[in-house]
MARDO-354600 format. One line per field, with one value per residue (C-alpha): residue number from 1; residue in three letters; chain; x, y, z. Coordinates in steps of 0.25 Angstrom, whole numbers. Layout:
N
n = [NUM,...] $
res = [ALA,...] $
chain = [A,...] $
c1 = [X,...] $
c2 = [Y,...] $
c3 = [Z,...] $
REM end
This chain:
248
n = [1,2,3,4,5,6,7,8,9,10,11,12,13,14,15,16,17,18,19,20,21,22,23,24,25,26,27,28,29,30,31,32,33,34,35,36,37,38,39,40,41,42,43,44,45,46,47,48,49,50,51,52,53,54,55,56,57,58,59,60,61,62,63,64,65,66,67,68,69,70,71,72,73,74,75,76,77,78,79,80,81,82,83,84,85,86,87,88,89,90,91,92,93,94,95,96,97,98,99,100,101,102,103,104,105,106,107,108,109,110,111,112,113,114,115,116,117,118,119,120,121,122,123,124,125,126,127,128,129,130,131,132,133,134,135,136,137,138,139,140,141,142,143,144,145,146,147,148,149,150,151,152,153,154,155,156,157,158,159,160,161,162,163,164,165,166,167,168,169,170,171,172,173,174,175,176,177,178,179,180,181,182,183,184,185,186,187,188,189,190,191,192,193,194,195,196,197,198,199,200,201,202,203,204,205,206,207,208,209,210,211,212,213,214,215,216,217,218,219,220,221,222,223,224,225,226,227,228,229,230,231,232,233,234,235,236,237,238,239,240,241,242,243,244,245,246,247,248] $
res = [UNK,UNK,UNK,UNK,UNK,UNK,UNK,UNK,UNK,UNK,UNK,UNK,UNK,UNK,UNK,UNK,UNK,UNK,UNK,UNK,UNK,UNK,UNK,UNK,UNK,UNK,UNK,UNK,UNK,UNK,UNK,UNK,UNK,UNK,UNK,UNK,UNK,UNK,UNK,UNK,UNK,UNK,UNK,UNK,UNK,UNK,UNK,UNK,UNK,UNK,UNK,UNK,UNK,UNK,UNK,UNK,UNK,UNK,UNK,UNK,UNK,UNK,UNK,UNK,UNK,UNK,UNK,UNK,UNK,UNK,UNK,UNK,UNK,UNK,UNK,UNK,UNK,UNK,UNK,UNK,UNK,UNK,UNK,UNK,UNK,UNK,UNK,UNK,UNK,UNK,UNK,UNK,UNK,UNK,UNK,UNK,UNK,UNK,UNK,UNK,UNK,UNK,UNK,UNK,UNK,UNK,UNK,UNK,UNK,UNK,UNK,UNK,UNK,UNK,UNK,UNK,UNK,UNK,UNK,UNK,UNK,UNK,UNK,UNK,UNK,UNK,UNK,UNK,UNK,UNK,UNK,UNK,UNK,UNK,UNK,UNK,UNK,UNK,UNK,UNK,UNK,UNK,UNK,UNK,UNK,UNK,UNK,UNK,UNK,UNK,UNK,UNK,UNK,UNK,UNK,UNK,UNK,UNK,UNK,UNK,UNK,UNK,UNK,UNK,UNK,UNK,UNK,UNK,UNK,UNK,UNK,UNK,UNK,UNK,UNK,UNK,UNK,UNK,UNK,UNK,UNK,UNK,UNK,UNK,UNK,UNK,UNK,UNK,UNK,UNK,UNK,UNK,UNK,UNK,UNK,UNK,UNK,UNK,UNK,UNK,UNK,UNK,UNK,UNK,UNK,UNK,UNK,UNK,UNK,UNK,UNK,UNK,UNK,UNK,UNK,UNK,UNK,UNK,UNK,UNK,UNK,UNK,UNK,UNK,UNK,UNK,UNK,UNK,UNK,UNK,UNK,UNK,UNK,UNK,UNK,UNK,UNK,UNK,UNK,UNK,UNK,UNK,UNK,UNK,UNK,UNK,UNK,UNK] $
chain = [A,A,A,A,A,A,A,A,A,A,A,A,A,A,A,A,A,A,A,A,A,A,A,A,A,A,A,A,A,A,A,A,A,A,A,A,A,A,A,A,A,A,A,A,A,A,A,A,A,A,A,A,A,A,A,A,A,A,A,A,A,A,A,A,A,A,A,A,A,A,A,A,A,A,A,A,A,A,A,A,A,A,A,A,A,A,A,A,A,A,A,A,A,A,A,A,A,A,A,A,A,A,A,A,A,A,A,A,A,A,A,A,A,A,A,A,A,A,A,A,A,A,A,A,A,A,A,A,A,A,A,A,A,A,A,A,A,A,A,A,A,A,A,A,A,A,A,A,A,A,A,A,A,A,A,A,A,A,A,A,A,A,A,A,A,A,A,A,A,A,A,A,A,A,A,A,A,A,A,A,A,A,A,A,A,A,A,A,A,A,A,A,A,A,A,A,A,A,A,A,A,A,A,A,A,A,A,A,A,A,A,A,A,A,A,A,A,A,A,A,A,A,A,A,A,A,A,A,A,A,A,A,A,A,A,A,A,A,A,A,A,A,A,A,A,A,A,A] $
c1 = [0,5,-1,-2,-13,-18,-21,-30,-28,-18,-10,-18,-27,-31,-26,-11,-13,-19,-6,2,-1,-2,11,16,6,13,7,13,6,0,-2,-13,-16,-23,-16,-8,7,13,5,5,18,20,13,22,33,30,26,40,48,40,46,33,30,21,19,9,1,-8,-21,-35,-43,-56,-49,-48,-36,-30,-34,-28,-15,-14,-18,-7,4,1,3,16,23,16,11,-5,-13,-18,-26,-32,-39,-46,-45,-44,-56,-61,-69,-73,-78,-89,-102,-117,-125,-128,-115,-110,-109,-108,-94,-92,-97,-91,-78,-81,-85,-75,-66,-72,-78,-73,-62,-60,-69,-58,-46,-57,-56,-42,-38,-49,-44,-30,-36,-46,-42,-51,-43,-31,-28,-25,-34,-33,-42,-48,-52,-61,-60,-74,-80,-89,-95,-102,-109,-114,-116,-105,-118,-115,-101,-97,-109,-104,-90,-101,-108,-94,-91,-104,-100,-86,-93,-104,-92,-84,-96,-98,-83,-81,-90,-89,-73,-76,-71,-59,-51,-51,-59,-64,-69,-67,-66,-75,-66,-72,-68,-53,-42,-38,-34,-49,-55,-49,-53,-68,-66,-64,-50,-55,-68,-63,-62,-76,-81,-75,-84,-95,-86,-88,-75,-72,-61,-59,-49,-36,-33,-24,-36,-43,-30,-30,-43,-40,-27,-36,-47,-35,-28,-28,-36,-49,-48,-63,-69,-74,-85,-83,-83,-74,-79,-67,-74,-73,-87,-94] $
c2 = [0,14,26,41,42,53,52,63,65,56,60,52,41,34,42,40,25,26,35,26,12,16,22,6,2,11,24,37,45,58,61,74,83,94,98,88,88,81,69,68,70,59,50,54,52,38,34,40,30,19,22,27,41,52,66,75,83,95,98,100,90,101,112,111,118,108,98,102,105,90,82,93,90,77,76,83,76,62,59,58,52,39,37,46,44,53,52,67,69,76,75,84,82,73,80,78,86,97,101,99,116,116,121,108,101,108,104,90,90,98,88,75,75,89,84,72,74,87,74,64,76,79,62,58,71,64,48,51,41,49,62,55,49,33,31,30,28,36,31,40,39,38,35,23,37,38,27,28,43,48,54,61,62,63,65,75,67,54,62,68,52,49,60,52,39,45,52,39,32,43,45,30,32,45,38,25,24,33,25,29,21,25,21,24,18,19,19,18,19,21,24,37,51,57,52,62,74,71,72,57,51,36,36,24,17,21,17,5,-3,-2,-7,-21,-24,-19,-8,4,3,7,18,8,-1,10,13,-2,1,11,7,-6,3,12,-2,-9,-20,-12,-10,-12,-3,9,17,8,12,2,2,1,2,-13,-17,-4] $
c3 = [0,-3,-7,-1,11,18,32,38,53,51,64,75,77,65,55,61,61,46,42,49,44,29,30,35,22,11,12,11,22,22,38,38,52,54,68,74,66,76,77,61,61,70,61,50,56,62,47,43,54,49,33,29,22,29,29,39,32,41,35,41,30,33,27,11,9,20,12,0,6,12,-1,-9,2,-1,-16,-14,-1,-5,-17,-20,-11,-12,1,10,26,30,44,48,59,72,81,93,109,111,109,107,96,105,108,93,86,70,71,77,66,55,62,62,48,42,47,47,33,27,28,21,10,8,10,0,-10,-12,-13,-22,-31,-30,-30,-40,-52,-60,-58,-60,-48,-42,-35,-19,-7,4,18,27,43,48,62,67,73,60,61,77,76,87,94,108,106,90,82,74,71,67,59,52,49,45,32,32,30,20,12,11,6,-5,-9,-12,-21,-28,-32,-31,-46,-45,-38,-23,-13,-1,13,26,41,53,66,78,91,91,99,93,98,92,106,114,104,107,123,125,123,129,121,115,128,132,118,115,122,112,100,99,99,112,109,103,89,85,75,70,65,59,48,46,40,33,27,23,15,8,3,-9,-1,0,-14,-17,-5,-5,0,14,27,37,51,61,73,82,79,82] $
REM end
């Protein structure tokens, strides 16, 4: 496997672990941030000790010109991209619907679907075969949250996945026949750094007894996933959304 992948929020969590193993699979690794350098640098270098090839990249993926920029610096430093992730996210304290303001909202949504239909945009222009590209694949991080609602914590993030799975749904098909597939994963409840953004760094603990297999996962098993749907062996999926959730 090799190619050029761009990792969104690929400085922590999942997308670190994604950046990290397709490097070991081939990949030459665009790690992008929107405020943390030094985490994505340390992602880079790690990839570098290992012999693999990564740059860090800062851009907010809801702001166009950022997102221009990124895809740009790309082409230059390595080469065109072949695979995108679009893994970049937030979310904000745990709330219920009457404490949710619209500025909120637009926040959530600027950053959660904003901005990787801006990431989908400037890689199929690139992947297109029918403008002259080879093709490529794209997956979108999504959220079991889509599917249980996120009510009295996370409604608003839910309902931003909800437009993530709709939008993979609709983008597989819209290119179906131009080469570049896409899907995306559900993650449910993993042991990342996000927990702690929303108020409740051990939300996994508390929550983990719900998932039928009796533990919260690893950001590790969410990029296995993922590196499966960008690889040759997924060749004839598209349009899919692949639960990684323990059951739930």
């Amino acid at each position: 496997m090799s190619g050029v992948l761009i990792v969104t929020g690929g400085g922590r969590g999942i997308g670190a672990a994604t950046a990290r193993l397709a490097a070991k699979r081939g990949y030459a690794i665009c790690v992008n941030f929107a405020k943390n350098r030094e985490s994505a640098e340390g992602v880079v270098a790690g990839i570098g000790q290992d012999g693999g090839r990564a740059i860090a990249v800062q851009a907010d993926v809801g702001v166009e010109a950022d997102v221009a920029r990124l895809f740009d610096t790309v082409d230059r430093e390595l080469g065109t991209v072949t695979a995108l992730v679009n893994n970049a996210g937030i979310i904000e304290k745990q709330a219920r619907l009457g404490d949710i303001d619209a500025a909120r909202i637009a926040r959530m949504f600027t950053a959660n679907v904003t901005g990787p239909f801006l990431c989908a945009r400037e890689a199929v222009r690139r992947m297109s075969t029918r403008q002259g590209g080879a093709g490529g694949a794209i997956v979108n991080v999504s959220s079991a949250a889509s599917r249980i609602g996120g009510g009295g914590e996370y409604l608003d993030y839910a309902a931003s996945k909800g437009a993530i799975d709709t939008f993979t749904l609709g983008l597989a098909k819209e290119i179906a026949a131009e080469g570049i597939r896409v899907n995306a994963v559900r993650p449910g409840i993993i042991y990342t750094e996000i927990h702690a953004s929303g108020g409740e760094p051990g939300r996994v603990d508390r929550m983990k007894a719900f998932v039928p297999m009796g533990r919260g996962g690893q950001a590790e098993e969410v990029a296995a996933a993922i590196l499966w749907l960008l690889s040759d062996e997924a060749s004839y999926i598209t349009g899919t959304i692949l639960d990684v959730a323990g059951g739930r």
